[in-house]
N, C-alpha and C positions, 0 to 999 in steps of 0.2 A: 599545750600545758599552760596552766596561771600561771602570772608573774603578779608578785604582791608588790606593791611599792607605798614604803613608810613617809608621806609627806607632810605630817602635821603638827612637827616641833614647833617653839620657839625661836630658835636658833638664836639665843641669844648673845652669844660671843662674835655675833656679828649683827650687832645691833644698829649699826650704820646702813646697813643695805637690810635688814628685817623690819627696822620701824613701817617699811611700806610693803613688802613681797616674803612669803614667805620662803624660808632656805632656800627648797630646792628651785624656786624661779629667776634664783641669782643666774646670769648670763655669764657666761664662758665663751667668750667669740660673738657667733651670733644666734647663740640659742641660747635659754634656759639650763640646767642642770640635768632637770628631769627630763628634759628631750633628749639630752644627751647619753642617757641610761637607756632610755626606751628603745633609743636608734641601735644601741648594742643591740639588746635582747631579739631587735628584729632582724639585725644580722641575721642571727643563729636561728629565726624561722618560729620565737616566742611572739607572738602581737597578740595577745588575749590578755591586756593591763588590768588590774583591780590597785587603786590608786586610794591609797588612806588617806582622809582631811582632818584637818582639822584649823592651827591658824593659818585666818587668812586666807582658806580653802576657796573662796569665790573667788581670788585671782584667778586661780588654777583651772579653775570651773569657766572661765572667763576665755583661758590661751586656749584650751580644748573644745572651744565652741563649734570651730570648724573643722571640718573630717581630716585624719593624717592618717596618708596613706591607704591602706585594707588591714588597720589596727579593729581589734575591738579595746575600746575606752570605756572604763566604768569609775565613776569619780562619786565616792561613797565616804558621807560624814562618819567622825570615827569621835568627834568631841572635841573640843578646842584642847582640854585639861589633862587626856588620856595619856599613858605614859604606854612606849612602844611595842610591850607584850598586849598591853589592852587593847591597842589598834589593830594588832594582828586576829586576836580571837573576835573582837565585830566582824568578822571578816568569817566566821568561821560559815556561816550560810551560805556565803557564794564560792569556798573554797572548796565544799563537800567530801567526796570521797577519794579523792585524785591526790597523789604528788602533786608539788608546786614548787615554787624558787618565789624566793624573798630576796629584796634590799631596800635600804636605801635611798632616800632624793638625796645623799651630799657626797658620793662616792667615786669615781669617775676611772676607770679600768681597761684596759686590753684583755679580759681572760676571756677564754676560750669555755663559753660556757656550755657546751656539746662535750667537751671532754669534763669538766665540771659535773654535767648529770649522769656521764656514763658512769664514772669514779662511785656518785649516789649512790648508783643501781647496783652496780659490784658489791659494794659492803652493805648493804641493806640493814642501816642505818634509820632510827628517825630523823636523824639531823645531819646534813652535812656544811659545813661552815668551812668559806675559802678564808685561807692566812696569808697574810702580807709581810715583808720586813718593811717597817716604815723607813723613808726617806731620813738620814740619819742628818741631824744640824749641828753636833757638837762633836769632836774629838774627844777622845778618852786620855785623862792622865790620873793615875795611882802616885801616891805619898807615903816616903816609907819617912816618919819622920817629916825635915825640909827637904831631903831629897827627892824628886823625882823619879821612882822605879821602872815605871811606864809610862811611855806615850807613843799614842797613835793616833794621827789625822782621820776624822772623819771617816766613816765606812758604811755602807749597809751591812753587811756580815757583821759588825759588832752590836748591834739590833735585835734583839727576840723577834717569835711572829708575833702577830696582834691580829683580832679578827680582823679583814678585810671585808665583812657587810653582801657578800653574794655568796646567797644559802638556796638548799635548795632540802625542802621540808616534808614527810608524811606527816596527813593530818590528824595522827595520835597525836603527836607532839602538842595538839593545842590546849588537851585537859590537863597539863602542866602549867597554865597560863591559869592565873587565879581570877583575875579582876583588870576594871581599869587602872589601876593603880600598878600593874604587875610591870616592869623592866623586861622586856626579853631576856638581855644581857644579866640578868640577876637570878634569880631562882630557877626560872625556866629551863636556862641551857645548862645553870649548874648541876641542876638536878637528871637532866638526861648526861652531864658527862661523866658521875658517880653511877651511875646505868649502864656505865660502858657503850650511849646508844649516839654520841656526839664523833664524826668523825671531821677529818682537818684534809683540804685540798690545798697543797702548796701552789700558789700563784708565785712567779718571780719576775713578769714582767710589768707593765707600767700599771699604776693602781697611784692614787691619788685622794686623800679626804679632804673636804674641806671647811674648815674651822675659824680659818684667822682672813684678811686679807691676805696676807704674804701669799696662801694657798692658791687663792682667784690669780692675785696677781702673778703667780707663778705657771696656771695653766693659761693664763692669756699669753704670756709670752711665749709656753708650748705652743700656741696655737700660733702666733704671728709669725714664729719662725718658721713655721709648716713640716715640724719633724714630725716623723713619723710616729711619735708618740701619740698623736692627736688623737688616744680614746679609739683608736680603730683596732678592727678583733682579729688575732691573732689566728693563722690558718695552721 
């Protein structure tokens, strides 16, 4: 099965580590991001990568020079400028008539992505999109007036889900995508989830985006202290 991977943002809310590398070549320990995704999917017996470019794409073009593993590697310009539904549908020639699984370079997860596609196959869906509770930073407190009615420290369970970024896609789904200009997250998925055809895998184990420093520096530390979270897939 393909696996699409989205590599060719900006990423500009981390513009300290992007002025030279693009996102997902930020290092976590001692890879890259995008190795770090890939190694999942190869767990689970995915190695047929289609790898969207764009900035700063010849880095990447660059780490990939030399063979990993018995992967097949296909590292395909997608536009510096394209926004993420538009990277996907360039893609739509090499994805052809098959299922596929999409994410991705800033994500970093434990799920189980064999029970992920079984879950697809079941609902026979266009779309299936894994939900996350994000890692909760704030306590909650309500005001009734000056008084204080509620509080509660920190929790994940006071959290919605939020996409968690590993999907797994039939390729009707792509004549929903208009242009380069098109957002996955924007018309595309909202228009198959008034279709009824967008279905939701709850993930509750380790999942991680990354966005700020604090994120890097928080999965470095996962990684120094060698817990178990370290991105390893869940049996």
């Amino acid at each position: 099965m393909k696996v699409v991977l989205l590599a060719g943002g900006f990423g500009t809310r981390l513009s300290e580590y992007t002025k030279t590398v693009p996102k997902p070549m930020i290092y976590i320990g001692d890879k890259p991001m995008l190795l770090h995704i890939m190694k999942l999917y190869a767990k689970y017996g995915f190695k047929d990568f289609y790898i969207a470019l764009g900035y700063k794409g010849e880095i990447i073009k660059k780490f990939f020079n030399k063979k990993f593993f018995d992967w097949n590697i296909n590292l395909i310009e997608t536009g510096r400028n394209t926004m993420t539904g538009g990277r996907l549908k360039r893609l739509k020639k090499y994805i052809g008539n098959e299922t596929f699984m999409m994410t991705y370079g800033d994500g970093l997860s434990n799920i189980n992505l064999k029970k992920l596609l079984k879950f697809h196959k079941k609902n026979k869906k266009l779309v299936t999109l894994t939900t996350v509770r994000p890692p909760a930073r704030f306590g909650v407190i309500k005001l009734k007036g000056q008084h204080v009615s509620y509080f509660k420290e920190k929790s994940k369970l006071d959290e919605g889900w939020i996409n968690g970024g590993f999907f797994v896609m039939e390729p009707e789904f792509l004549k929903y995508i208009k242009n380069d200009n098109t957002y996955l997250e924007r018309e595309p998925l909202e228009t198959v989830t008034k279709k009824r055809q967008l279905t939701a895998f709850k993930h509750n184990g380790f999942w991680q985006c990354v966005d700020t420093k604090r994120d890097i520096d928080k999965l470095n530390k996962i990684l120094s202290a060698k817990k178990r979270l370290n991105f390893e897939s869940q049996k």
